[in-house]
N, CA, C and O atoms as a CHARMM CRD file, in Angstrom:
* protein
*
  196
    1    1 UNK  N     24.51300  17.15200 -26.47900 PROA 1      0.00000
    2    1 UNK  CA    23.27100  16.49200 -26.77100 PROA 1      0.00000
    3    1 UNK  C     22.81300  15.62000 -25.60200 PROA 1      0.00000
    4    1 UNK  O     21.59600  15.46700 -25.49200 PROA 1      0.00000
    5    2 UNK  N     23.65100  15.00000 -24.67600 PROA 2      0.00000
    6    2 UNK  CA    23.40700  14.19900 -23.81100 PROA 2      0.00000
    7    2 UNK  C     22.85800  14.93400 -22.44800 PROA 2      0.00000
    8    2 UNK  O     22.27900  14.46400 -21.46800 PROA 2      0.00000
    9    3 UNK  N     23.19500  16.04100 -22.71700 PROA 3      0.00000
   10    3 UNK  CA    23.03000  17.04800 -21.47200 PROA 3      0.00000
   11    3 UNK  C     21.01600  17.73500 -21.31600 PROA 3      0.00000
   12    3 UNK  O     20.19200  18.03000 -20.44900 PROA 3      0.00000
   13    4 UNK  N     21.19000  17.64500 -23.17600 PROA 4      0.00000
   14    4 UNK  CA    19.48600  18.19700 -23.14700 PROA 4      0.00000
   15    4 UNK  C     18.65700  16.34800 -22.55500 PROA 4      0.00000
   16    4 UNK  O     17.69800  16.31200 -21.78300 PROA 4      0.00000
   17    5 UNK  N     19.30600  15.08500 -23.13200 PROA 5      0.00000
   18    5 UNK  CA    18.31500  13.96300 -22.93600 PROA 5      0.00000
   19    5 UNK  C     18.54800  13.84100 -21.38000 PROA 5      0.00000
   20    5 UNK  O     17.69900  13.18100 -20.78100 PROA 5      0.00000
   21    6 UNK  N     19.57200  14.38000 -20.64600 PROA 6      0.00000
   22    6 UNK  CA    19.15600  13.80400 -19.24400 PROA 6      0.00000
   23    6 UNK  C     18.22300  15.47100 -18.40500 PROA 6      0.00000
   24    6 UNK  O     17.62300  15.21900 -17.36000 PROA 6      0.00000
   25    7 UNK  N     18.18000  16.78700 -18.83900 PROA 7      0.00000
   26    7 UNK  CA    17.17300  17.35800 -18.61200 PROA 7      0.00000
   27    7 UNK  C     16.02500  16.93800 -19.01800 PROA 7      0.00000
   28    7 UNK  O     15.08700  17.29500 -18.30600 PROA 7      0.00000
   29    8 UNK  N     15.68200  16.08600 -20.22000 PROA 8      0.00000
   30    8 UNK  CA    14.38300  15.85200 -20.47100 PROA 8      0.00000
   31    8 UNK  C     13.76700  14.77400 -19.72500 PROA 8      0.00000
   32    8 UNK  O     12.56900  14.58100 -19.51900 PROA 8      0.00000
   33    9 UNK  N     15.04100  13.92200 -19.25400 PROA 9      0.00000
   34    9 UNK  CA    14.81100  12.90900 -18.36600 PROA 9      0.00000
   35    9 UNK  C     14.22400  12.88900 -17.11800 PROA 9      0.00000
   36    9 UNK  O     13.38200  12.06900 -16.75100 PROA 9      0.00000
   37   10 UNK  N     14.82400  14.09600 -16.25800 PROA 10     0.00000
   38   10 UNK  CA    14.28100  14.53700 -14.84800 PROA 10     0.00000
   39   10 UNK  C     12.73900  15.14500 -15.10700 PROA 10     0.00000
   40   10 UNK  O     11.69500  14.76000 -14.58200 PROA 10     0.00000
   41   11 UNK  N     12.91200  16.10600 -15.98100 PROA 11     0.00000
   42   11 UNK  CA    11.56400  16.60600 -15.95800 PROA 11     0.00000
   43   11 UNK  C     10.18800  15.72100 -16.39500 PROA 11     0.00000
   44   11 UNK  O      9.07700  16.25000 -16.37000 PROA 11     0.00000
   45   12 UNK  N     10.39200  14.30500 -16.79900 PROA 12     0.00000
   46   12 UNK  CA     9.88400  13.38200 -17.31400 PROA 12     0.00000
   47   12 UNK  C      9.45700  13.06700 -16.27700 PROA 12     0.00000
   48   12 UNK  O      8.27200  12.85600 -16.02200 PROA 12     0.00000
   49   13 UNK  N     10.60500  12.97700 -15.35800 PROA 13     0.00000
   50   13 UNK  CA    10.19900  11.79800 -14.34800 PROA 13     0.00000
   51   13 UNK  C      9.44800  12.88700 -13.13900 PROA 13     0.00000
   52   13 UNK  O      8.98400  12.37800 -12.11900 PROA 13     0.00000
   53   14 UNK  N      9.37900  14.36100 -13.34400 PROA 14     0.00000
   54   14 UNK  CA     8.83900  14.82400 -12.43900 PROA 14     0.00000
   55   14 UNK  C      7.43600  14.84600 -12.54000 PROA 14     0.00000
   56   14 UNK  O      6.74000  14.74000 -11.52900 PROA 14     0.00000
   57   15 UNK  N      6.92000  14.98200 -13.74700 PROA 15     0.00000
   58   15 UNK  CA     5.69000  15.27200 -14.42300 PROA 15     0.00000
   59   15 UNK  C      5.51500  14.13400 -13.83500 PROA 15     0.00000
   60   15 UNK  O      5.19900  14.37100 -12.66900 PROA 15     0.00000
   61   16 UNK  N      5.56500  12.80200 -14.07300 PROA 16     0.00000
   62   16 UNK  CA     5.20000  11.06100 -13.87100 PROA 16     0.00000
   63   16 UNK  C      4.87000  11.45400 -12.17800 PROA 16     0.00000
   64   16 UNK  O      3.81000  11.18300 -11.61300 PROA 16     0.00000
   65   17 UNK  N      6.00900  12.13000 -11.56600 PROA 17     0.00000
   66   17 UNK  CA     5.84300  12.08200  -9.73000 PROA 17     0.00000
   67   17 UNK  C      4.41700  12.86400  -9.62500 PROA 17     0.00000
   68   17 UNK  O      3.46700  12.40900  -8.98900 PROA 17     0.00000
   69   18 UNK  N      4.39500  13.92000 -10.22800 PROA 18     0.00000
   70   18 UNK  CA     3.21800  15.11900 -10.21300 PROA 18     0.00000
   71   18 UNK  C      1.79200  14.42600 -10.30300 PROA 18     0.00000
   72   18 UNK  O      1.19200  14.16600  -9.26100 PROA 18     0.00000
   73   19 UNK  N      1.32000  14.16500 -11.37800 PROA 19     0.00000
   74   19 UNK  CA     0.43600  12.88100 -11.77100 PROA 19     0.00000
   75   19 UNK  C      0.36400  12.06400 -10.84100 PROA 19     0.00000
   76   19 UNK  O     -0.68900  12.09200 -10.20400 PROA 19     0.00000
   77   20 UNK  N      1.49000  10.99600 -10.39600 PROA 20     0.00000
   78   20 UNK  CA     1.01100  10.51100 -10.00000 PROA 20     0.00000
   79   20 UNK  C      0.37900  10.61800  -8.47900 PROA 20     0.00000
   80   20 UNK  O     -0.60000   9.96200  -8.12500 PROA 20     0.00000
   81   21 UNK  N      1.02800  11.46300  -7.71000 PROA 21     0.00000
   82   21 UNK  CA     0.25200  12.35300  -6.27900 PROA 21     0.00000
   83   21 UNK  C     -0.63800  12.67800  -6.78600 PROA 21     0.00000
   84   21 UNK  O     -1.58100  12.05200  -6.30000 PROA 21     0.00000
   85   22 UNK  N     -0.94700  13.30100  -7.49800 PROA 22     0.00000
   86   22 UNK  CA    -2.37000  13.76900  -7.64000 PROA 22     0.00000
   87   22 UNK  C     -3.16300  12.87200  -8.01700 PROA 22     0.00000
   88   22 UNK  O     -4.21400  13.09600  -7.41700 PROA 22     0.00000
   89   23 UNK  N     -3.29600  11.87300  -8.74100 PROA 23     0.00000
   90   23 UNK  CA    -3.81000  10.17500  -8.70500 PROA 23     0.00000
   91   23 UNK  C     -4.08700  10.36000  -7.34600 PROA 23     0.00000
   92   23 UNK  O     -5.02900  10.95200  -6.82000 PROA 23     0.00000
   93   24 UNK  N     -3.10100   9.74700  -6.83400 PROA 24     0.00000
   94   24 UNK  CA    -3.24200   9.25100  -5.33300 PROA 24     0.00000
   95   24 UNK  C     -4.22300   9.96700  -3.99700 PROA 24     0.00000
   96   24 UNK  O     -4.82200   9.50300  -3.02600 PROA 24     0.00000
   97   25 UNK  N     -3.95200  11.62700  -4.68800 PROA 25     0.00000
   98   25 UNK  CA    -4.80500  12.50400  -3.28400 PROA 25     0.00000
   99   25 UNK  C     -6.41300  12.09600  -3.99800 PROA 25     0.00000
  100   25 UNK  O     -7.37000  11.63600  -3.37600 PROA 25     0.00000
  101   26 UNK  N     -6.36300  12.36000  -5.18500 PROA 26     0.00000
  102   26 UNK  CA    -8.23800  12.13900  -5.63300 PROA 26     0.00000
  103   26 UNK  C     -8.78300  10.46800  -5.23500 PROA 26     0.00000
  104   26 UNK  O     -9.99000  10.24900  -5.12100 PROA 26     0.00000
  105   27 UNK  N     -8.27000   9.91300  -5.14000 PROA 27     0.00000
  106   27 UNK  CA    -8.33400   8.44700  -4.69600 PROA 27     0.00000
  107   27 UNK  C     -8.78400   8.46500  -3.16800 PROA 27     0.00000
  108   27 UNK  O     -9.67400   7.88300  -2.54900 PROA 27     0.00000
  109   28 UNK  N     -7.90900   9.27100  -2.86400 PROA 28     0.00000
  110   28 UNK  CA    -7.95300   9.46400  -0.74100 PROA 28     0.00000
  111   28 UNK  C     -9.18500  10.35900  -1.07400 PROA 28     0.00000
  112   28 UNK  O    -10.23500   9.77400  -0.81100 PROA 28     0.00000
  113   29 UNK  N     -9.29700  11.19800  -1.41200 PROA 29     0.00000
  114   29 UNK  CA   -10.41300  12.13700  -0.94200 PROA 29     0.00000
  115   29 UNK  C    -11.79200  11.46200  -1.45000 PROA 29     0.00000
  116   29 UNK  O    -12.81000  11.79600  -0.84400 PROA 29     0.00000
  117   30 UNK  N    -11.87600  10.78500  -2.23100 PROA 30     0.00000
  118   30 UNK  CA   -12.86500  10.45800  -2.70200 PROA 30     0.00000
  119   30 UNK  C    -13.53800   9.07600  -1.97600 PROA 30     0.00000
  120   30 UNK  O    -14.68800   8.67000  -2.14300 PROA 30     0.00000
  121   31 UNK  N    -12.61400   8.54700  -1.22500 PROA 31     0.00000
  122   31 UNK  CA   -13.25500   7.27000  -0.27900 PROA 31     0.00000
  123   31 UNK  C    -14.31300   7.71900   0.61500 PROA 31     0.00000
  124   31 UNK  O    -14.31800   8.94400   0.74200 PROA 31     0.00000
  125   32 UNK  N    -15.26200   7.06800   1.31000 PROA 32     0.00000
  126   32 UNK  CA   -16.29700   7.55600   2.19600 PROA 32     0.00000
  127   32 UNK  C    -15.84300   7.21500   3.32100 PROA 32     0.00000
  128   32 UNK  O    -15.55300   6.04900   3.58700 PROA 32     0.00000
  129   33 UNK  N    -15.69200   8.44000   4.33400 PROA 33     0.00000
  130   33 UNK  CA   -15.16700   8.66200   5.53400 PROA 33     0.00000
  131   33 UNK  C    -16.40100   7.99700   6.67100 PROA 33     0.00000
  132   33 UNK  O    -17.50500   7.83300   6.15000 PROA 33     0.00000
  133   34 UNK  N    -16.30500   7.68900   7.86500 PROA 34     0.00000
  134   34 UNK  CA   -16.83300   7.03500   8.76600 PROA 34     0.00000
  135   34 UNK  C    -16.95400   5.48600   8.97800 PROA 34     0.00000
  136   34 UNK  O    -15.88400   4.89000   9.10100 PROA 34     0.00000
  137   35 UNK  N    -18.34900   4.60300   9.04900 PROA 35     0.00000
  138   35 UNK  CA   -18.28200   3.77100   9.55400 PROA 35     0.00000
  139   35 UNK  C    -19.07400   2.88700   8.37800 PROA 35     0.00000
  140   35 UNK  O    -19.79000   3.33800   7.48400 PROA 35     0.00000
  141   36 UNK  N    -18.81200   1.81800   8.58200 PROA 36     0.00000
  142   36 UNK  CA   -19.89300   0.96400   7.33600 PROA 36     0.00000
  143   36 UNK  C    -20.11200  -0.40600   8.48000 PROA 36     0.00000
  144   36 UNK  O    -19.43200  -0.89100   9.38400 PROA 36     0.00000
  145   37 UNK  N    -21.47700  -0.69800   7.85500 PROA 37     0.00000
  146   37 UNK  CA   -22.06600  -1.61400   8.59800 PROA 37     0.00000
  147   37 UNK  C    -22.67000  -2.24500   7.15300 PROA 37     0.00000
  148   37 UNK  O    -23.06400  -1.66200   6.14300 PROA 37     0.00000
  149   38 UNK  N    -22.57100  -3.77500   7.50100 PROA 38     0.00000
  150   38 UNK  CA   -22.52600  -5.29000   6.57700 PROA 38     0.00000
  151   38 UNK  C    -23.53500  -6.05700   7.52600 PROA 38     0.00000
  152   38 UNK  O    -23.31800  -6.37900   8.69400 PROA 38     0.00000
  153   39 UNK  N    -24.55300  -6.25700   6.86900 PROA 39     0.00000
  154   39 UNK  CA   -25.42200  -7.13800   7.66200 PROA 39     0.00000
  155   39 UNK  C    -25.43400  -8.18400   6.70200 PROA 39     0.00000
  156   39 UNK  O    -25.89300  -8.01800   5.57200 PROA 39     0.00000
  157   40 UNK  N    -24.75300  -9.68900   7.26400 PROA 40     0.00000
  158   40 UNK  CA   -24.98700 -11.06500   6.57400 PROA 40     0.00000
  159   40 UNK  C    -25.26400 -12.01600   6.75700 PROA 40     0.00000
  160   40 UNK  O    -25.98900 -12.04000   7.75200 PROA 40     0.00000
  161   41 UNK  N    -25.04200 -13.36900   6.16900 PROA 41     0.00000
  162   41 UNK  CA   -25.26500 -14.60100   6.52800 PROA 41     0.00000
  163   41 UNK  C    -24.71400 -14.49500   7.96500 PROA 41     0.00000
  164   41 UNK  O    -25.35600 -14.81100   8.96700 PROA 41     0.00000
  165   42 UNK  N    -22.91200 -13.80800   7.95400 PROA 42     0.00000
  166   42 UNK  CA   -22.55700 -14.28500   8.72900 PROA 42     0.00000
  167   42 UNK  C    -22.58300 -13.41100  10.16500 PROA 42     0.00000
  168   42 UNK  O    -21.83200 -13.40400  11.14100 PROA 42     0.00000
  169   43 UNK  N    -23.62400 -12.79000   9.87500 PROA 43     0.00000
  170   43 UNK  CA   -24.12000 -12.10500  11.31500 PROA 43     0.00000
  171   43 UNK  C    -23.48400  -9.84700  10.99400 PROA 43     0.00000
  172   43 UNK  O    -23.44400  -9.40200   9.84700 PROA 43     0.00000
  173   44 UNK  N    -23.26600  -9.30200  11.74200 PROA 44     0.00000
  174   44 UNK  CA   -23.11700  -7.51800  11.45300 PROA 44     0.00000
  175   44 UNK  C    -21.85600  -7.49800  11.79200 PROA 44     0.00000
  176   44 UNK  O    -21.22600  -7.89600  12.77200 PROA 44     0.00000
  177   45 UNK  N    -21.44500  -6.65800  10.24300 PROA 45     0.00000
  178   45 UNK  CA   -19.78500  -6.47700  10.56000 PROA 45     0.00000
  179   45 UNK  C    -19.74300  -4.57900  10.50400 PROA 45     0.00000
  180   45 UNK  O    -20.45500  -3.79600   9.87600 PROA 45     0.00000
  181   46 UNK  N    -18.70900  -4.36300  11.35300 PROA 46     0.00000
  182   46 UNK  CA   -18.51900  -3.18400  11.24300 PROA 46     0.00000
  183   46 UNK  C    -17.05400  -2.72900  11.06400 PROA 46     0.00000
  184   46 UNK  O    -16.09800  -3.16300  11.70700 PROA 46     0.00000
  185   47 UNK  N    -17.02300  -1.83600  10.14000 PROA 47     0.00000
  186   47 UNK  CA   -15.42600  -1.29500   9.80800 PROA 47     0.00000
  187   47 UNK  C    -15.83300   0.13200   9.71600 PROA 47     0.00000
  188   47 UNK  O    -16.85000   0.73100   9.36500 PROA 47     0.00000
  189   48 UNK  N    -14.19400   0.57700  10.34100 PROA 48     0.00000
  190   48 UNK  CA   -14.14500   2.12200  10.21200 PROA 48     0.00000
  191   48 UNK  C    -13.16400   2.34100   9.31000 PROA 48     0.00000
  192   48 UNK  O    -12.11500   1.71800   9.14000 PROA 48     0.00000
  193   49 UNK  N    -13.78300   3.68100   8.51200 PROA 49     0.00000
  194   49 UNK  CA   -13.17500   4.06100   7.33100 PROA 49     0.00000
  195   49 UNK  C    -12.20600   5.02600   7.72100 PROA 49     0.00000
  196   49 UNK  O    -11.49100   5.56000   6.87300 PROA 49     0.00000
């Protein structure tokens, strides 16, 4: 019996790994690539994405 709860265990924790990369790549792909420009009080900021 202990043998099926630690197979159910790995495959638990693989599904959780699976999910969660794939979380992570739709997150990356979905940011906006290039440059952003902030015009403010405190004068033009620029960051690259």
């Amino acid at each position: 019996m202990s043998r099926n709860n630690g197979l159910y265990l790995i495959i638990g924790a693989l599904i959780i790994a699976v999910v969660g990369l794939g979380a992570y790549v739709v997150n990356e792909e979905s940011k906006p690539k290039g440059v952003e420009l902030s015009i403010g009080q405190d004068g033009v900021k620029v960051e690259e994405n």
